[in-house]
N, C-alpha and C positions, 0 to 999 in steps of 0.2 A: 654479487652477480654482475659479471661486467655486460651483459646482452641487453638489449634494447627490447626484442622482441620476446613473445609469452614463453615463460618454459617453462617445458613441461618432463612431468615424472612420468615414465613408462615402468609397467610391470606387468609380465604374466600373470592373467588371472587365468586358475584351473576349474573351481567352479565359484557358487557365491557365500559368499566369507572364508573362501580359503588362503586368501590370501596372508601373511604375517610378515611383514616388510617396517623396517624403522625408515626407510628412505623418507616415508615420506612426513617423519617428525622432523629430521636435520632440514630439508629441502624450505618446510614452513618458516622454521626459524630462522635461516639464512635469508629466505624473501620477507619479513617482516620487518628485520634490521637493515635492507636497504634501502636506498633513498627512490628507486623505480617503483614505479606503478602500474607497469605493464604486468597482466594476471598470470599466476601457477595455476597450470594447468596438468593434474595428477591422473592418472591411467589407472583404473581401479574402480571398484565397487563402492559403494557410498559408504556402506557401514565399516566395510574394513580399513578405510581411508581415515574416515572421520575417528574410531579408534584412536589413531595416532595422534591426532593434533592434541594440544594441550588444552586443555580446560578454560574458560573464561577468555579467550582470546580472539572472538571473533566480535564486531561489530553490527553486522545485519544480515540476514540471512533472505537470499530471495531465489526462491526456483520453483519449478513447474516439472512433478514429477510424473514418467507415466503415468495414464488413466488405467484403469482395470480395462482388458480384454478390448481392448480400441486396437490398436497396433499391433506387428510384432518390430519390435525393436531391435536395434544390431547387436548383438553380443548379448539377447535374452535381459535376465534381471528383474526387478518388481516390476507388476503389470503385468504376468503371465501366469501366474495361479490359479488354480484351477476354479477356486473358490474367493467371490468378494473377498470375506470376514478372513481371508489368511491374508491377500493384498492390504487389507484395512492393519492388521494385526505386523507384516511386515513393513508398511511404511511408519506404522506409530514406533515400530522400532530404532528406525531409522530417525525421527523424528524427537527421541528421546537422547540419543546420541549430539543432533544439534543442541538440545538445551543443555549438553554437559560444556558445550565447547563457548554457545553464546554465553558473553558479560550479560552480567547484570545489568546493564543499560543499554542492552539489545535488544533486536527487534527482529523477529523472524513472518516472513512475510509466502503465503502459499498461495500458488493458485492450481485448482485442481477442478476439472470434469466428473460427473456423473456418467453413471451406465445404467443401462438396462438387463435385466433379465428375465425370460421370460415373460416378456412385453413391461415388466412391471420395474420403473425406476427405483433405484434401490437407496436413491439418498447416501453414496458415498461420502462425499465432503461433508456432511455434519455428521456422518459415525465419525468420522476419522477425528474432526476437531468435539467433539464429545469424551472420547477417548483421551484427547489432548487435555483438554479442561479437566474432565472428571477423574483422570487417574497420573496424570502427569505433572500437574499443577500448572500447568499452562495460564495465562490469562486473556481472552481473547478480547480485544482491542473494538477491533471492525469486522464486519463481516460485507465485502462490497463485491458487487455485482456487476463483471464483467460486462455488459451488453453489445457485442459482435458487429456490431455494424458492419452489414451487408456481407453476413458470413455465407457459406456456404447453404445450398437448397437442402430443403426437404422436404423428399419425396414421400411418406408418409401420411395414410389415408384417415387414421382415426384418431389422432393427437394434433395438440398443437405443433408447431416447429420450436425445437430450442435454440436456442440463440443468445443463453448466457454459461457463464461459467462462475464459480465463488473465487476470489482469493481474502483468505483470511491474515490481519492482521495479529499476533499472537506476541506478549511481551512476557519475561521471566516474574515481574513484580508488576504491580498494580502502581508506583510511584516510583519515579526516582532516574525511568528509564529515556534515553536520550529521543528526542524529539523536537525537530527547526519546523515551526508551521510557518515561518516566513519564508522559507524558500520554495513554498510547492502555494503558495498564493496568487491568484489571478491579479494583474493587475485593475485597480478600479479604473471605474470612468471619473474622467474630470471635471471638478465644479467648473461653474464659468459664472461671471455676473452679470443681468441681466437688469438693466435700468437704474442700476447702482446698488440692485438686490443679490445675493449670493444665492445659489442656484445650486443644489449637487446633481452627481452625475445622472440622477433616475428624475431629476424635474423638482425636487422639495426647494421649496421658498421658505416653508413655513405659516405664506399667508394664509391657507385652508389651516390649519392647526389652529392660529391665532383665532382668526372665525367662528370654529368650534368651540374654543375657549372661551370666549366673550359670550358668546350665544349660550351657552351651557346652563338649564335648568338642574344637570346632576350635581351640579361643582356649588361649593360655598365660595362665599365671598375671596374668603383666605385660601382657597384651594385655587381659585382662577388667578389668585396673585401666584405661586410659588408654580404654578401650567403656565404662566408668561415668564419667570425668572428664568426657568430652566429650559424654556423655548431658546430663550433670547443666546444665554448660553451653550445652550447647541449650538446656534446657528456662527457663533461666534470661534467655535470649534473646528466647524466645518469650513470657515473663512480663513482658517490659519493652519489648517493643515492636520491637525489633530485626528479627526475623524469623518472618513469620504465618505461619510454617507450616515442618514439615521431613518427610524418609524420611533411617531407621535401613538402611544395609544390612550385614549383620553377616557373616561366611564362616560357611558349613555352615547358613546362613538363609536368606537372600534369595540370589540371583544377581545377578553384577552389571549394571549399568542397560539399557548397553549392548551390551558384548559380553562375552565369558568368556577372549578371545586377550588376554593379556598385551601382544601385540605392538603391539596397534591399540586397547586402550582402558586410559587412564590411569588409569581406575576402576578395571578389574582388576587393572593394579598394584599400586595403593594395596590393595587388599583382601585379597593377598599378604602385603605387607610390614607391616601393620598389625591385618589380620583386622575393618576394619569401616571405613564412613568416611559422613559422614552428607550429603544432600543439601538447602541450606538455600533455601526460598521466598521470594520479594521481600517486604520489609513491607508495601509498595504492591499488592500483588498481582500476577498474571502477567498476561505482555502477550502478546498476540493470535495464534492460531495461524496458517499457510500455509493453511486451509481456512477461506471466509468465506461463514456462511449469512443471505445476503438476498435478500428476495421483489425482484422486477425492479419499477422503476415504475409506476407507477401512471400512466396518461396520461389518465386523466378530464378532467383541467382542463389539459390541454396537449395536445388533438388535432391538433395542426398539425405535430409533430415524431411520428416513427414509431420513434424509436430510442430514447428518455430514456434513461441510465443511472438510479439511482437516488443519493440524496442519501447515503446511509449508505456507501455504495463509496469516496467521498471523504473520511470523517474522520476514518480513520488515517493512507493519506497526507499528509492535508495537516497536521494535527497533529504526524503522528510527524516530518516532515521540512522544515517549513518554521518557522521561526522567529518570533516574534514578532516584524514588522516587517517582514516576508519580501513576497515579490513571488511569486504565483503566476498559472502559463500555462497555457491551455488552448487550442492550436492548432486543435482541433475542437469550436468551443464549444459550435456546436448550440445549444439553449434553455437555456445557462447553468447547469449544474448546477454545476460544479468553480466557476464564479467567485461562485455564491451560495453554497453552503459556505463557501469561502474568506471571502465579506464576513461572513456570520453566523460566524465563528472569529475575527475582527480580525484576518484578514489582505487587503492589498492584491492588486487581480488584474487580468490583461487576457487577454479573450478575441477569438479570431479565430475567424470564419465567412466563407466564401463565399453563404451566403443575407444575406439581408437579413432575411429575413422572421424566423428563426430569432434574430436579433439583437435584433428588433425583444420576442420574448415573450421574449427575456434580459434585454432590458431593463426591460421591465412586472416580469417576475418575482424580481428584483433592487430594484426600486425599493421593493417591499412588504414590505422589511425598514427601510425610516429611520423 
């Protein structure tokens, strides 16, 4: 492909899954063996599309497909069923189709909305990943929590306002499967020395640990030697780079992390049988919690799509789980957000939409990065 910019496969769609087109097998293959990384972008229905592509040859999957009965979307599609449990039943279809095409060391990554009916929330997103888990072998990773900052009002007199959404993280294997937690890591704060003491980023000296340890009526003799040893060597750890940051927890001091039942936390064991045991920080700093705060879209300069996702929703998925050199999908491409992240990250992508039109500002909007 000698073009710079995204290209894309058109095809008349007559209704949904009617389509039967190999263009868009050759079209995959040709953009996979070249060296560009500007996204294929294919015209066509999800299911019928994804059909085509070959087996095992996608690297991370990340989209945001219509909600049930929220929208009407351009060119119709899932999300307009009459009934939840056939929208539930049509996107695990769909749904089942990416896990023929993700490798094995994939990562399919979803973010979807709930509905109401009949005033009564109906818990879309866990039927749908229930579904996934219990009858498709799915394996579900994360379940994180959108929270909207400073999304739209709600007017709404007898509930709360919602203001999250789920995206679940889903892998084919429970081991094996590709995953950089250093690339999606905060950086730490920095030690500094203070008085000739080493200091990490959150204020630990150690001197309050040491204290406890010397004072300690819970500790044996031999226990408060090997709570000094292993002090000392943190702090020596922290001094050279090793590890930014740690917590001291000592018996008859701290409690342990997790639980206080010997039966159910290794921690309380260890704090048993040692009387202290330390908890050490990445040197890279820590990587991303299950709750993720971003403001929704901005549609100022994209009024023709009613749904945007937002660009920051995309680049932990696609960093944390797509490799340098990776192939990433968006079967609900919509106005391109997963396949511009993806080209702004140097990775390869192909998006699928039923609009046209929607392809058409993925395309514009993709192009404004060469």
């Amino acid at each position: 492909m000698s073009t710079a910019v995204p290209v894309e496969i058109r095809a008349s769609v007559r209704s949904w899954g009617a389509l039967v087109d190999d263009r868009y097998a050759a079209a995959f293959s040709e953009y996979v063996q070249d060296s560009l990384i500007s996204p294929l972008l294919m015209h066509g229905d999800a299911l019928t599309v994804l059909r085509q592509l070959p087996a095992e040859s996608i690297d991370c999957v990340m989209t945001s497909p219509p909600y049930w009965g929220k929208r009407e979307y351009a060119n119709g599609g899932i999300g307009l069923e009459a009934d939840y449990r056939d929208f539930v039943r049509d996107l695990a279809g769909v749904c089942l189709e990416l896990r023929r095409v993700l490798k094995p060391s994939g990562s399919f990554w979803l973010n979807i909305g709930d509905s109401y009916e009949n005033k009564c929330l109906l818990g879309i997103p866990w039927r749908l990943a229930f579904e996934l888990t219990g009858n498709q072998g799915w394996v579900l990773r994360n379940s994180i929590i959108w929270n909207k900052v400073k999304s739209g009002m709600d007017n709404t007199k007898d509930r709360l306002g919602n203001v999250h959404e789920n995206v679940f993280h889903f892998v084919k294997q429970s081991k094996g499967y590709f995953y950089n937690a250093d690339a999606i890591r905060s950086k730490p704060r920095e030690t500094k020395v203070v008085n000739g003491a080493i200091v990490s980023g959150t204020g630990v000296s150690g001197v309050r640990y040491r204290r406890q340890i010397e004072l300690s009526t819970e500790l044996s003799k031999h226990e408060r030697g090997q709570a000094i040893a292993a002090l000392d060597a943190m702090l020596a750890d922290v001094r050279a780079g090793r590890v930014s940051d740690f917590r001291m927890i000592i018996r008859g001091q701290q409690r342990a992390t997790h639980s206080d039942s010997e039966k159910v936390s290794g921690r309380a064991k260890e704090l048993r049988d040692k009387g202290f045991y330390i908890l050490r920080y990445h040197p890279n700093g820590s990587k991303p919690t299950d709750v993720w705060d971003i403001i929704p879209e901005d549609t100022q300069n994209r009024g023709a799509h009613f749904a945007p996702y937002p660009e920051e929703l995309c680049h932990i998925p696609i960093l944390a789980t797509c490799p340098e050199g990776g192939v990433v999908l968006d079967p609900f491409c919509g106005t391109g957000t997963t396949v511009y992240v993806a080209r702004s990250s140097g990775r390869k992508s192909v998006g699928i939409d039923i609009s046209r039109q929607y392809l058409d500002h993925a395309k514009e909007r993709c192009g404004s990065l060469l």
